[in-house]
C-alpha positions, 0 to 999 in steps of 0.5 A: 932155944934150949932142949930142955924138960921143961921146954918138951913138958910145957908144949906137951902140956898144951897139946894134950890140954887143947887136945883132951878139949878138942876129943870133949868137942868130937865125942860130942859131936858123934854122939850128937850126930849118932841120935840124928842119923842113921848108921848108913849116913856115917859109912858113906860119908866114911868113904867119901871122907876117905877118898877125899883125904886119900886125893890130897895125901897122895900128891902131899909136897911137905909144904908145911914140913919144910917150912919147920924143918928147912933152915930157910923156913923163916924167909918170906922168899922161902914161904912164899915159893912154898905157898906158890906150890901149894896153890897150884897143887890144891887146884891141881887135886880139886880137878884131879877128884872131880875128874874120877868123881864118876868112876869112884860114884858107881864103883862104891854106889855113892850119891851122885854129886857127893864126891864133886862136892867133897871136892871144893874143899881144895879150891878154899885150901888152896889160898890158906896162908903157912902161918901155922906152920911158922907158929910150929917153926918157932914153937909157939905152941899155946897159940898152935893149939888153940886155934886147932881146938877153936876150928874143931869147936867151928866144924861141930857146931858147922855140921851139928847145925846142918845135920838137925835140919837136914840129917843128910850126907849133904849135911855133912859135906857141906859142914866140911865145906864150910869147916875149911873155909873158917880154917882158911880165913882164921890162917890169916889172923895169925901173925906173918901171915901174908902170902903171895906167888914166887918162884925162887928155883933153888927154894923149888929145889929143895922143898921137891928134894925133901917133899918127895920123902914126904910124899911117898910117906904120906901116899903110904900113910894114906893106903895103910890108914884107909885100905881097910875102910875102902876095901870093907867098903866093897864086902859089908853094908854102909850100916856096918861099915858106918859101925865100924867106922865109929869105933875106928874113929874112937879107937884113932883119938889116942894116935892122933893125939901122939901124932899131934904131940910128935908133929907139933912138938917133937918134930920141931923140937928135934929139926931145931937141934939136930946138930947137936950130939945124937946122945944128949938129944935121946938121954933129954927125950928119954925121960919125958917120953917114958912118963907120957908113954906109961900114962897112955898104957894104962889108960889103953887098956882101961879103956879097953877093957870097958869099951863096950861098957862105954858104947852101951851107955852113950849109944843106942843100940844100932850102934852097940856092936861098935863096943866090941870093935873098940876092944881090939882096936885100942890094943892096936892103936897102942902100936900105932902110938909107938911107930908115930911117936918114933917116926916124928922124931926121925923125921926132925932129922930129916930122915923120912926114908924110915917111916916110908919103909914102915908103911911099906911093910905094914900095908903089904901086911895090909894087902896080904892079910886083910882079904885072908882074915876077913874070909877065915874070921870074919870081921874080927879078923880083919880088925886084928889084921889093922893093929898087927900092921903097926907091928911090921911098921915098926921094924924099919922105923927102929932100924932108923932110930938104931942108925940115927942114936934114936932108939927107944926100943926098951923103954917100947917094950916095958910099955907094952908089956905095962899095957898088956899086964894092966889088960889082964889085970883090969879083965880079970877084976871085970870078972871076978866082980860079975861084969864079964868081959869085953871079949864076950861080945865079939862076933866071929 
């Protein structure tokens, strides 16, 4: 299949669609959620949540990256010896966390059981077949998509349910508990779905040899995404952190959707023409990339000028100061964006060295600022801390790309300097008119 515009443009296009609905479904579903329980139930259930995700990230094999990017990723002995990995490795991580679920309970004061719980989501993922990850191979992605926004729809109505009857942390963990379930048994209605045990050595090989790129990016991944969740989680109370975790959540939809984009598009996109000229591939980015980055600027900083306008509306006042937190963290999303988007398109080439070096240089960033700004600036400083980090991530991420023929670092910083100026311009305007600024809020 061809690299062309219209290709990039229409994957894009049902990914930011399907994508958009599925933030309508999640903004709902928190502000559902926000009038049904108390602030503490969300910092609990962010931390359990966290260490959950923190379990699966740190032993990832690349299952589903090597199926995309493997040139044997089609073969049914391949995606099977794949699928063999995955089990055992999902039963291997349901024991590993029911094994520290004890130390981790009484180190964060958690509700006992809460972890083992979280827990069983492993032993339902353990079986998912690797069909959406050949839909990714194959660039199916209106079916892709779908099937993504259909799950979220399930998991809001799943815990929706639960929590009106029970606004509980069970509510919610049963939810996720269920959620994956749905998504296991929905994996199989996709087409070449059939999945059963082999061992091909060679296959073994290879995906070991690629995966532990992988895993060492994702276990840094992991400790950049969530030492400030579970590091806050030891210094201010759930209600706070619960706070917090909300504006955190808000603040990571636009990441998540480039993170989407770059792994459901451009991952592929790039894995499939790899060996073709370094320079055609980057001139054919190049454009689109510049259209969907310059639209994201200036809705980051629309959004970030009137983040705390849009908290005051939607949410009762336990959870106002979230507007305020928003603010600073959109602007570090913005970094977040740029190191995703460049950090997927390495990795269609196979080299996932650089993105494991970013998220070295921003978690030492992390690790050594964090404490340091927390104490000096409270918790605005800790917030800043979080989007400077993508700064040290990017450097090593745009070493790759210069080495690889990737580099985007102009088109990088006219969009930064667009999201900066339209700030500025949108802040001041706010103020003229009589409305403050969103920065008057903040808490030092």
């Amino acid at each position: 299949m061809s690299f062309s515009q219209k290709l990039f443009l229409r994957g894009a296009i049902w990914t930011v669609g399907t994508y958009s609905l599925s933030v309508v479904v999640r903004f709902f579903t928190n502000v559902g959620l926000s009038r049904l329980v108390p602030p503490e139930i969300f910092g609990i259930g962010l931390i359990v949540v966290t260490l959950r995700n923190g379990i699966e990230l740190v032993f990832d094999a690349g299952i589903g990256q090597n199926i995309v990017q493997n040139p044997a990723g089609d073969t049914r002995a391949f995606r099977d010896t794949a699928w063999t990995i995955q089990f055992f490795r999902c039963l291997f991580l349901y024991g590993l966390l029911t094994l520290l679920a004890g130390p981790l309970t009484d180190f964060y004061e958690l509700p006992r059981g809460a972890i083992q719980l979280a827990a069983v989501t492993f032993i339902f993922s353990s079986v998912s077949s690797l069909s959406l990850y050949v839909l990714q191979r194959r660039l199916q992605f209106a079916r892709f998509n779908l099937f993504e926004l259909a799950m979220d729809v399930v998991g809001a109505v799943a815990i929706l349910t639960l929590t009106y009857f029970s606004p509980t942390i069970w509510s919610f963990l049963i939810a996720g508990v269920i959620g994956t379930a749905v998504r296991v048994a929905g994996t199989y209605l996709m087409p070449d779905a059939r999945s059963w045990f082999a061992w091909n050595k060679d296959y073994v090989r290879e995906i070991l040899s690629f995966g532990k790129w992988i895993y060492l990016s994702s276990l840094l991944a992991f400790a950049c995404a969530s030492f400030d969740k579970l590091f806050l989680g030891q210094y201010i109370p759930f209600a706070v952190l619960g706070v917090y975790g909300l504006a955190r959540n808000m603040a990571e939809l636009p990441s998540a959707l480039f993170a989407r984009i770059g792994y459901s598009l451009l991952f592929p996109l790039v894995s499939a023409h790899q060996s073709g000229a370094r320079h055609e591939l980057r001139g054919r980015l190049a454009s689109v990339r510049i259209k969907l980055l310059g639209l994201c600027a200036l809705a980051l900083a629309f959004g970030a000028a009137f983040a705390d306008v849009f908290i005051n509306i939607v949410y009762d006042s336990r959870y106002h100061d979230a507007g305020w937190m928003l603010a600073p963290m959109l602007v570090g999303t913005w970094f977040a964006i740029l190191c995703t988007t460049n950090d997927y398109a390495l990795l269609g080439t196979g080299r996932a060295l650089y993105g494991a070096a970013g998220n070295v240089a921003k978690l030492i960033t992390l690790v050594v600022a964090t404490p340091l700004a927390l104490g000096a600036f409270g918790l605005i400083g800790a917030i800043a801390v979080v989007g400077g980090s993508e700064l040290a991530r990017y450097v090593p991420i745009l070493v790759g790309q210069r080495r690889e023929g990737l580099s985007f670092l102009i088109q990088d910083i006219a969009c930064t300097l667009l999201l900066l100026a339209a700030l500025a311009a949108i802040t001041a305007l706010r103020y003229e008119a009589g409305f403050g600024t969103v920065f008057a809020g903040m808490h030092f």
